[in-house]
VODRENZA-923170 format. One line per field, with one value per atom (N, C-alpha, C): residue number from 1; residue in three letters; z, y, x. Coordinates in steps of 0.001 Angstrom, whole numbers, plus 524288, in hexadecimal, padded with zeros to 5 digits. Atoms other than C-alpha are relative to their C-alpha. Layout:
REM VODRENZA-923170
seq = [NUM, ...]
type = [ALA, ...]
z = [Z, ...]
y = [Y, ...]
x = [X, ...]
REM end
This chain:
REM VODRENZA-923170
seq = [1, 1, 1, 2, 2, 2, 3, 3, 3, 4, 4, 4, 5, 5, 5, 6, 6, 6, 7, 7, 7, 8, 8, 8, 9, 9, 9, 10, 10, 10, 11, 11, 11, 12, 12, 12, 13, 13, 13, 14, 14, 14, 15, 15, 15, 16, 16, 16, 17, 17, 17, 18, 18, 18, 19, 19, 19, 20, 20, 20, 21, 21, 21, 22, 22, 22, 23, 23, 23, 24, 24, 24, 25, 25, 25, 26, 26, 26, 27, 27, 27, 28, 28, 28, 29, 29, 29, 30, 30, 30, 31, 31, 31, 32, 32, 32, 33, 33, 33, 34, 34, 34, 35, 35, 35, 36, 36, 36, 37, 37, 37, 38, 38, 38, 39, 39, 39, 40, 40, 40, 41, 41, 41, 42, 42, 42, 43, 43, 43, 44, 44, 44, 45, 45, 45, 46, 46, 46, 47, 47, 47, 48, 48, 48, 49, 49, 49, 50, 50, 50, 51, 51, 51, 52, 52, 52, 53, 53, 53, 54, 54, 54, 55, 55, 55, 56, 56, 56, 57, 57, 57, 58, 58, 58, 59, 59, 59, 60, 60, 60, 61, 61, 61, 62, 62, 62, 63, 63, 63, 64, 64, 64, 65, 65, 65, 66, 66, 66, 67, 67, 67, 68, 68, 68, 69, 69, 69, 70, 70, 70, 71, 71, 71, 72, 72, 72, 73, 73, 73, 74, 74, 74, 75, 75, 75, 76, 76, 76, 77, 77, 77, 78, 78, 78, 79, 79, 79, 80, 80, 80, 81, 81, 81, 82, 82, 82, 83, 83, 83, 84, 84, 84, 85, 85, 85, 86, 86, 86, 87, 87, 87, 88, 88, 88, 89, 89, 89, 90, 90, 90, 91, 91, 91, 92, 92, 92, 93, 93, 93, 94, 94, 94, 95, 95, 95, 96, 96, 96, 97, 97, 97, 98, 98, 98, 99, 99, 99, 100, 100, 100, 101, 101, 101, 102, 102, 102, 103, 103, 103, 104, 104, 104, 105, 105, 105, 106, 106, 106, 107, 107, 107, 108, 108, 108, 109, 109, 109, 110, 110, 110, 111, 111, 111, 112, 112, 112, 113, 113, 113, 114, 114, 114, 115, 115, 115, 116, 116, 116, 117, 117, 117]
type = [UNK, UNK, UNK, UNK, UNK, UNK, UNK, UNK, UNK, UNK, UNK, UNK, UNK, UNK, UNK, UNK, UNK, UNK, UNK, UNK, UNK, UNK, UNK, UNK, UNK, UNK, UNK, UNK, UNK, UNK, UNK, UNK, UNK, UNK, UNK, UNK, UNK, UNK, UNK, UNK, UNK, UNK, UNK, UNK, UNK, UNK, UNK, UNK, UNK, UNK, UNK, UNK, UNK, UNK, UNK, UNK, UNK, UNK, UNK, UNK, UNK, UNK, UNK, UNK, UNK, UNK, UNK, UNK, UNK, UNK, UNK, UNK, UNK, UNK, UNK, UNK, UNK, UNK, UNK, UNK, UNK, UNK, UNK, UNK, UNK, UNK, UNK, UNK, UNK, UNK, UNK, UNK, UNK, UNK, UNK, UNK, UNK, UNK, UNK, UNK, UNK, UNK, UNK, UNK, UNK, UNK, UNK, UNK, UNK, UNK, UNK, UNK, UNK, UNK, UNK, UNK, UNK, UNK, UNK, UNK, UNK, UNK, UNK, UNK, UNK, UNK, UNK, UNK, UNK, UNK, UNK, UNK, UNK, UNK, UNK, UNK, UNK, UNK, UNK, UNK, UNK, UNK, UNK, UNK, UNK, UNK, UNK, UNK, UNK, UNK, UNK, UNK, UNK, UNK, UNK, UNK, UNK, UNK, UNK, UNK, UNK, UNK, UNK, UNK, UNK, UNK, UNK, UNK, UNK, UNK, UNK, UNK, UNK, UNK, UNK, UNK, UNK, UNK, UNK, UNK, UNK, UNK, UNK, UNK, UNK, UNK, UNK, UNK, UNK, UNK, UNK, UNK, UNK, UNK, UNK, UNK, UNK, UNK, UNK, UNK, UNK, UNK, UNK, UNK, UNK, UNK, UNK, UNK, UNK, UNK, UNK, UNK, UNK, UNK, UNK, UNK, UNK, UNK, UNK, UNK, UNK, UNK, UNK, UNK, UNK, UNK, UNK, UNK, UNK, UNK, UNK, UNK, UNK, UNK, UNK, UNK, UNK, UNK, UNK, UNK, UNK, UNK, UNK, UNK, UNK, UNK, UNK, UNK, UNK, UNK, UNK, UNK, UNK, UNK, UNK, UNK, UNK, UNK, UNK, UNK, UNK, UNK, UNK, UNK, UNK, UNK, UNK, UNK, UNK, UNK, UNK, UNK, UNK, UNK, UNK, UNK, UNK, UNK, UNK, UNK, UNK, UNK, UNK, UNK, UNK, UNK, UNK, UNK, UNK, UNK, UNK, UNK, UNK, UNK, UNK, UNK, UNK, UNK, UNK, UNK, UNK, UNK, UNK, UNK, UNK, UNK, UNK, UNK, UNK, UNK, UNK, UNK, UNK, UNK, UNK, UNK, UNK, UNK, UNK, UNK, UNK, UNK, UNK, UNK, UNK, UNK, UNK, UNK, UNK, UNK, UNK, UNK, UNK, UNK, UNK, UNK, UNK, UNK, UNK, UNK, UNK, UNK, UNK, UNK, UNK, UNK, UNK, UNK, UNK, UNK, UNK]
z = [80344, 848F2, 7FC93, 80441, 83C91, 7FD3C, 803E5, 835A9, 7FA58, 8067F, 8277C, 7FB2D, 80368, 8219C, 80285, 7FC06, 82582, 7FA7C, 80500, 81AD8, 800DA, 7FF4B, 81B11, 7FB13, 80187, 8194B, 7FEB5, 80143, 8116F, 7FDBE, 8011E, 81231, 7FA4A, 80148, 8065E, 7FC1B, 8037D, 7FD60, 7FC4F, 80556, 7F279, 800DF, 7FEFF, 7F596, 7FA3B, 80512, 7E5C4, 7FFDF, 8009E, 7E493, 802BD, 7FAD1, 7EED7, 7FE5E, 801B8, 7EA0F, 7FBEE, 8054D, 7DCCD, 80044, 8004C, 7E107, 800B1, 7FEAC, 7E7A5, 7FD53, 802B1, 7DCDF, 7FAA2, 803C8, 7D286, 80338, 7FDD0, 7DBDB, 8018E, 7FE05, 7E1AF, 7FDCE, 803DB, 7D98B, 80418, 7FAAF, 7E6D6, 7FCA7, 80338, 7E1B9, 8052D, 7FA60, 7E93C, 8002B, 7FCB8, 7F13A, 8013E, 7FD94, 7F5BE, 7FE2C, 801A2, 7F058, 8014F, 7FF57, 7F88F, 8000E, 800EF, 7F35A, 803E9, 7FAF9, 7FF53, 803FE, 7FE53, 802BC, 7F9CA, 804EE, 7F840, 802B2, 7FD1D, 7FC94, 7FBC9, 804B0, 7F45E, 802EF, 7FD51, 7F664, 7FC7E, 804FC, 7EFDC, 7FF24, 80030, 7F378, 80494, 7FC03, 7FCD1, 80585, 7FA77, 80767, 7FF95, 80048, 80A62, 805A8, 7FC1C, 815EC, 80312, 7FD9A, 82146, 80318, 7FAA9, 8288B, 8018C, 800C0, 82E52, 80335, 7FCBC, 83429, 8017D, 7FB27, 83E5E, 7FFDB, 7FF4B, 83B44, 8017C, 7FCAA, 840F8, 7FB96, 804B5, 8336C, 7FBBA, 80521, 8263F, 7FF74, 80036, 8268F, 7FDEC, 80250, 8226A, 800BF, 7FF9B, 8280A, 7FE60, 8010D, 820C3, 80292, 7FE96, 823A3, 7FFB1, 7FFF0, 826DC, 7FBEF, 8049B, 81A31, 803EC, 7FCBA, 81D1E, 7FBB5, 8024F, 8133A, 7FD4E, 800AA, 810CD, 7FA18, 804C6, 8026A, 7FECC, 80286, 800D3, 7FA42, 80694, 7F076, 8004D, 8012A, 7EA81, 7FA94, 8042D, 7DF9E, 801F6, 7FD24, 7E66C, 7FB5C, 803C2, 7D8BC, 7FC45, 80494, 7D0EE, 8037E, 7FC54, 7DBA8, 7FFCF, 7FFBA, 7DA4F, 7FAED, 803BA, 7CCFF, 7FF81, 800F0, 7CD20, 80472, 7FB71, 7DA1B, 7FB1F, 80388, 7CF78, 7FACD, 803ED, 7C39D, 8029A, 7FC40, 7CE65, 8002B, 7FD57, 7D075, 80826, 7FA08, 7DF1E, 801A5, 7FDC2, 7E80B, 802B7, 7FC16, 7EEDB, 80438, 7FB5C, 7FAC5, 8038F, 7FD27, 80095, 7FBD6, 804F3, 7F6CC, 7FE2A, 7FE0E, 7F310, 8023F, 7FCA8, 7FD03, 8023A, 7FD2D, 800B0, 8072C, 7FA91, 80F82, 8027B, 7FC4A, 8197D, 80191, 7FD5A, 81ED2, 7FACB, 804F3, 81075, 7FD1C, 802C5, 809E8, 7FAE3, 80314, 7FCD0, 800B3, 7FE8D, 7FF07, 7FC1E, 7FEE0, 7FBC2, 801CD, 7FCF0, 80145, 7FBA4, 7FFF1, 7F91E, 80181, 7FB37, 7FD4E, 7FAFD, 8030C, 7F538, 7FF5C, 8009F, 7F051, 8049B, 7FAF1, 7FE94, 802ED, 7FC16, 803AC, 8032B, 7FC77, 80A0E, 7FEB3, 80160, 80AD7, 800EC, 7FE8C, 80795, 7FD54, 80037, 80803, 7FD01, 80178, 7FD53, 7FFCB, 8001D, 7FDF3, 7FE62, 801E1, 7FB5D, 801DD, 7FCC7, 803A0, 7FB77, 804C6, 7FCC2, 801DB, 800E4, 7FA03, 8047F]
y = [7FEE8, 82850, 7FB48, 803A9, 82049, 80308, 7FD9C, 8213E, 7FF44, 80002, 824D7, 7FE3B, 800C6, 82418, 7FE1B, 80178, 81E17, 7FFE2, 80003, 821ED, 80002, 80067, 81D82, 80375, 7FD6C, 826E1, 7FE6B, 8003B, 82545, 8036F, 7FCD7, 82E02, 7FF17, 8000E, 83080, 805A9, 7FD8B, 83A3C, 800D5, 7FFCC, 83971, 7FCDC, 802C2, 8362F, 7FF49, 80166, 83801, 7FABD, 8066B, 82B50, 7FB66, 80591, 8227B, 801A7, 7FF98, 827DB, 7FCA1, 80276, 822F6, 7F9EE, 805C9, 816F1, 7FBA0, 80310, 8138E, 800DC, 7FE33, 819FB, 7FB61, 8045E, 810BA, 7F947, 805B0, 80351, 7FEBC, 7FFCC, 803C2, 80421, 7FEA0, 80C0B, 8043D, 7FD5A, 81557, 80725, 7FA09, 824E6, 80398, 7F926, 8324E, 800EF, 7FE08, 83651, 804C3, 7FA10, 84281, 8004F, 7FBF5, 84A29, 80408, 7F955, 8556E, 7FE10, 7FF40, 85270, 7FC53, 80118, 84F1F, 7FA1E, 804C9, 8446D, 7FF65, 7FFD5, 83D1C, 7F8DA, 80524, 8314A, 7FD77, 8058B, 825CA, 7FF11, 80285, 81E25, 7FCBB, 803FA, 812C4, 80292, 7FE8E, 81921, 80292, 7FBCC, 8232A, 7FC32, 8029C, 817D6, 7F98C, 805F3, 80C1C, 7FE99, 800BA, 805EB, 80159, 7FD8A, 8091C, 7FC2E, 8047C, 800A3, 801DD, 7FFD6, 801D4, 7F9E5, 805C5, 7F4A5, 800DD, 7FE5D, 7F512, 7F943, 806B3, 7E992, 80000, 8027B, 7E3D7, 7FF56, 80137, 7DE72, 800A3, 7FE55, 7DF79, 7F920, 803B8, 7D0CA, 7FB5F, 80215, 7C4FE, 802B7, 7FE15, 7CBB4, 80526, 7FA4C, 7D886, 80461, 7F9D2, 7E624, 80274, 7FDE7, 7EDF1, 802FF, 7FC31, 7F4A0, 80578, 7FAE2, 80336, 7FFDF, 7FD3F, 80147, 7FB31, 80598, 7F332, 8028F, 7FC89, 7F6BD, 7FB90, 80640, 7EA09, 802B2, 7FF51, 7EABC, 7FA84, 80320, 7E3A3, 7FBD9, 801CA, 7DEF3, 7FF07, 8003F, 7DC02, 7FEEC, 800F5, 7D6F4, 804CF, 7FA74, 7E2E3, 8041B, 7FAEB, 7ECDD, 7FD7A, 801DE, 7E299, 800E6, 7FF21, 7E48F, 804D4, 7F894, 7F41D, 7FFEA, 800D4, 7F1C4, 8001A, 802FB, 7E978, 80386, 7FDE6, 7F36E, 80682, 7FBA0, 7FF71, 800B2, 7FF19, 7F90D, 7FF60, 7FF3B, 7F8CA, 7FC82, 805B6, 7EEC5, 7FCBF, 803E6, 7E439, 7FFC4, 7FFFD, 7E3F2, 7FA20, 80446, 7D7F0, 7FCA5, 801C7, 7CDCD, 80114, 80179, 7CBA4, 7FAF5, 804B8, 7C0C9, 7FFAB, 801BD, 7B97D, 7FFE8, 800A6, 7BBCC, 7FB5C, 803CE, 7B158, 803E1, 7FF21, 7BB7E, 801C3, 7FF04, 7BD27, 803B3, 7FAF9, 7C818, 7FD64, 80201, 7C759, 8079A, 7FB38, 7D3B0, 8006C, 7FED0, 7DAFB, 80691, 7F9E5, 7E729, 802B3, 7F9FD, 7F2E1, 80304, 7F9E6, 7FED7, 80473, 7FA33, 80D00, 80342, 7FC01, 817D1, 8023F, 7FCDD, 81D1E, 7FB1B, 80366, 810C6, 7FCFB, 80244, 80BF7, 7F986, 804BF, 7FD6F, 7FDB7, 80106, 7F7A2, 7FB61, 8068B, 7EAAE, 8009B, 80156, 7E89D, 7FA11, 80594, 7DC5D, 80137, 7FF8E, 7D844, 7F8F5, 804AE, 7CE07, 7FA3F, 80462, 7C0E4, 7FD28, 80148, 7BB12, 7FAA6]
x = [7FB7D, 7B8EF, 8010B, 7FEEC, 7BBCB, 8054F, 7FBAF, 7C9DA, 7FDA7, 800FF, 7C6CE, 80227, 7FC24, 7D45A, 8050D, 7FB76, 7E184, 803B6, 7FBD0, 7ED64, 80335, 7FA1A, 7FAB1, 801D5, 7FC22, 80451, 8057C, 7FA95, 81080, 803A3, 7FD0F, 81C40, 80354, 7FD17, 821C9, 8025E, 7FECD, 82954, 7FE3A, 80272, 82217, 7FB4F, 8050F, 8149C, 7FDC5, 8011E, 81187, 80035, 7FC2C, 81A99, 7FC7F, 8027D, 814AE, 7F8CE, 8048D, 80686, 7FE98, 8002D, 808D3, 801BB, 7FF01, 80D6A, 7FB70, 804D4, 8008F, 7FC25, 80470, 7F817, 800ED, 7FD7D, 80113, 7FFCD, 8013C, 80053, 7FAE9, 8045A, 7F410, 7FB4F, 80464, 7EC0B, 7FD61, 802CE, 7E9DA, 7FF21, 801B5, 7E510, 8014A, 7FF60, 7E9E9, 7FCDA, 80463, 7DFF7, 801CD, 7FD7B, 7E7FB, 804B3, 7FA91, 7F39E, 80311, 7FF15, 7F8D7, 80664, 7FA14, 8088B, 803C4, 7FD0D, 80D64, 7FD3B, 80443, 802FC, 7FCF3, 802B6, 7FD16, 7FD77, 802BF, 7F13B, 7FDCB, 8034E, 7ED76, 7FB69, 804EC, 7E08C, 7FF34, 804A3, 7D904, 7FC01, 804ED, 7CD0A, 7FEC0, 802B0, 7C57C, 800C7, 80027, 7C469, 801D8, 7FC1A, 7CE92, 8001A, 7FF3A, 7CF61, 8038F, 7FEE6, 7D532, 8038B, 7FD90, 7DE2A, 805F7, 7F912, 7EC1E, 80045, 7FC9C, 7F3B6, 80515, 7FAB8, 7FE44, 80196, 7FEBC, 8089B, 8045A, 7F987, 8164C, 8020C, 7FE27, 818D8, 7FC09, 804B9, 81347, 7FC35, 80350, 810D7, 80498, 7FC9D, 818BB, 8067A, 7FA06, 8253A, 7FFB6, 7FF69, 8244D, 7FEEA, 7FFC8, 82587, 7FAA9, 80614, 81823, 7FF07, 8016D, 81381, 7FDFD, 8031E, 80FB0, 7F9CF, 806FA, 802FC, 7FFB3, 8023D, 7FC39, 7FB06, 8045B, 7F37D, 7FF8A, 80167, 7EACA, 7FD45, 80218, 7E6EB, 7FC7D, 8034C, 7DD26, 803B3, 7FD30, 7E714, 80597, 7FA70, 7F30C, 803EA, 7FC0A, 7F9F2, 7FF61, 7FF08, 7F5C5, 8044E, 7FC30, 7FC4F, 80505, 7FAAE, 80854, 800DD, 7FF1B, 80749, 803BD, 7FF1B, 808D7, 804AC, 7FAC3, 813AB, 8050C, 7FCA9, 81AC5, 80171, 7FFF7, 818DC, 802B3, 7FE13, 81CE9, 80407, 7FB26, 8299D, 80132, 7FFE1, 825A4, 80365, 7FD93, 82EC6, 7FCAA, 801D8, 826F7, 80356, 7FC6B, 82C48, 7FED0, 80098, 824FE, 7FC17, 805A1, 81A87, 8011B, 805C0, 811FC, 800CD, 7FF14, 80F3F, 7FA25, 8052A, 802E0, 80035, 7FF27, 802E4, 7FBCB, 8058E, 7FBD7, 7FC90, 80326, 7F38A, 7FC0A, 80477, 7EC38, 80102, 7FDA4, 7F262, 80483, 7FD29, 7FACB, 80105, 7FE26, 80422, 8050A, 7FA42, 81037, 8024E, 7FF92, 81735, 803D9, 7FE23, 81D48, 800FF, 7FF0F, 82214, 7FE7E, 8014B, 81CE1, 80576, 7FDCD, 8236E, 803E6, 7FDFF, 825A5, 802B1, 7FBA2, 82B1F, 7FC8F, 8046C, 81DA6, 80015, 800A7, 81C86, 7FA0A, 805D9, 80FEE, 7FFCE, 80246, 808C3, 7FBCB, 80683, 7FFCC, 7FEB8, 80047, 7F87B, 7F868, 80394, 7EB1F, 7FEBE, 804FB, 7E300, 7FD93, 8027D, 7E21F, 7FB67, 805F9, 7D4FA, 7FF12]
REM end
């Protein structure tokens, strides 16, 4: 047995809304549309991981969805041009990460960051 796929689910009212948010920040494409569910992707096959934490890190609150980018200042760019709130960062962490957390459409809080060199 091999898991294939692992997709976080987020409740919200308007899945359009919160679709478009991640198709406009992150550049992610619907993969599926049935109204009532609607799934982004980068691509056919992304890795697979989940992490179980106490804190998010540095004191903060546990994000429900960690999205490392390859451009961490362009996606702050489009955050910044969105209107989005920063909620935490950007902040060079000690453990090698340059991060900050947002929350979506639906209220989700997420950590993007992006692994410094």
């Amino acid at each position: 047995m091999s898991v294939k796929r692992i997709v976080a689910d987020i409740e919200t009212a308007n899945p359009k809304e919160v679709a478009a948010f991640y198709e406009r920040i992150f550049g992610l494409r619907i993969v599926m549309d049935h109204g009532f569910i609607i799934t982004v992707a980068a691509g056919a096959k992304a890795p697979v991981q989940i992490s179980f934490a106490t804190e998010g890190g540095s004191g903060t609150p546990v994000p429900r969805l960690s999205i490392e980018v390859d451009n961490l200042d362009e996606v702050l760019a489009k955050v910044k041009d969105a209107k989005v709130k920063i909620e935490y960062g950007p902040v060079d962490e000690p453990w090698g990460v340059r991060r900050y957390f947002v929350r979506d459409p639906a209220g989700t809080l997420l950590n993007i960051l992006n692994h410094k060199d």
